[in-house]
N, C-alpha and C positions, 0 to 999 in steps of 0.2 A: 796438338799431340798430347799423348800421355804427360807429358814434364809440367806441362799448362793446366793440366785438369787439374794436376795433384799440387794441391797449395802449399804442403810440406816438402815436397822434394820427392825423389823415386826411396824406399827404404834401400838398405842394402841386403844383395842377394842372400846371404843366409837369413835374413828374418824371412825373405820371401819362399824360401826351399823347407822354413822351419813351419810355416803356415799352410804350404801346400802339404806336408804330414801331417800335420795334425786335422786337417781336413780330410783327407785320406782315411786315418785313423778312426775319427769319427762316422765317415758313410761306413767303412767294413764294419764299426761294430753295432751301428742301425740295421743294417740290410744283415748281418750273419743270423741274427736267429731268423729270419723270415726263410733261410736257406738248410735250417737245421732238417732232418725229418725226422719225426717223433716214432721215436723205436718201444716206448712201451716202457722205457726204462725211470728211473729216480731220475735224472737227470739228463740222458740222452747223450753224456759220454762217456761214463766212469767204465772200464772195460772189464771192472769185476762184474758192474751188477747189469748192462747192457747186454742183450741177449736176443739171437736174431738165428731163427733155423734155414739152412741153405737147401735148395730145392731139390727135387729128385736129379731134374735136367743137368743142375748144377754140378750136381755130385757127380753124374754121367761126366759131362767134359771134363771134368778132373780128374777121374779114374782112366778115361779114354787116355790122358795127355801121358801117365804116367807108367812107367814099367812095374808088372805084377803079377804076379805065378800065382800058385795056391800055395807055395813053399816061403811064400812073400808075407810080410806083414803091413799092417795098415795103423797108423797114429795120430789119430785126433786130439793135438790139446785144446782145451778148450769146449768137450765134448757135448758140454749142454743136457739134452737127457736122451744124446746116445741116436739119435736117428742117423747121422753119416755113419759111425761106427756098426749099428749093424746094418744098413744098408752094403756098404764095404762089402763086409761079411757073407751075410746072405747073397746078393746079386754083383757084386764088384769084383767076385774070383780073388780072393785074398781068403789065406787059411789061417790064416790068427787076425785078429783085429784087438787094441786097445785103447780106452777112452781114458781121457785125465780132466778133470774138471774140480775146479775150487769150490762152488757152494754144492754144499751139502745135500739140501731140498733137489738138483737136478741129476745129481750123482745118485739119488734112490731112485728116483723114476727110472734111471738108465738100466742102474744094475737089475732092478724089479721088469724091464725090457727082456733081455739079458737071455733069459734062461729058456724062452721057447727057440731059438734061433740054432741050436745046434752045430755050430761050430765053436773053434778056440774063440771066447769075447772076456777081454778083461777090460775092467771099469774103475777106475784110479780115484780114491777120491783126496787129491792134495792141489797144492801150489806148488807149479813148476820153477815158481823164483826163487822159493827155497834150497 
C-alpha cells in the first residue's frame, strides 16, 4: 500500500492540501494566457486602454430588453467613438443620447460622428471616477 511505497512516512495533510495549491496555482497561471483573447489592446486588460465596439445585433437586444420613449435618454459610459450612442439615437428611438468616454483620441472621433445624425447627441469627454 501507499505506507510501504513511501520510505519516509505519509506527510501530514496540510503539507499535502499546501502542494495540491500550489500545483493548482501553477496550471491556472500556464494555461490562463493560452485562454486570454487578444483585443488589440497594450495589454489585453487595462480597462482604460482595452477597447472593443459591440455589434449592431448587440445593441438591438439591449435596446429590445430595455424601456424607451423618444422622451427617454440613452447613456453610454465608456462610449469609445460613439457608434452605440448614435446608433441609440438614430435607430434605437431615444430622443437624447449621451456618450462619456476618458481618452481623448476616441471622444473626437465621436463628437466629429456627432453632427450629421440630427438628433439631441452629447459626447462627454471625462472620467466618471472622478
Amino acid at each position: 500500500d501507499i505506507v510501504d511505497a513511501c520510505p519516509f512516512g505519509l506527510p501530514p495533510l496540510k503539507i499535502v492540501l499546501k502542494a495540491i495549491s500550489l500545483l493548482s496555482s501553477i496550471i491556472v497561471f500556464v494555461a490562463l494566457p493560452a485562454m486570454r483573447v487578444e483585443n488589440g489592446s497594450v495589454d489585453s486588460c487595462d480597462p482604460l486602454r482595452t477597447y472593443g465596439e459591440i455589434t449592431e445585433a448587440s445593441m438591438q437586444t439591449i435596446v429590445d430588453n430595455v424601456g424607451r420613449s423618444a422622451e427617454g435618454a440613452f447613456l453610454d459610459i465608456g462610449s469609445g467613438h460613439g457608434r452605440f450612442v448614435l446608433w441609440a439615437c438614430r435607430l434605437g428611438g431615444f430622443g437624447r443620447c449621451i456618450g462619456v468616454e476618458v481618452q481623448k483620441e476616441r471622444h473626437d472621433v465621436a463628437e466629429t460622428s456627432a453632427g450629421a445624425v440630427g438628433v439631441e447627441i452629447t459626447f462627454v469627454h471625462d472620467d466618471i471616477r472622478h
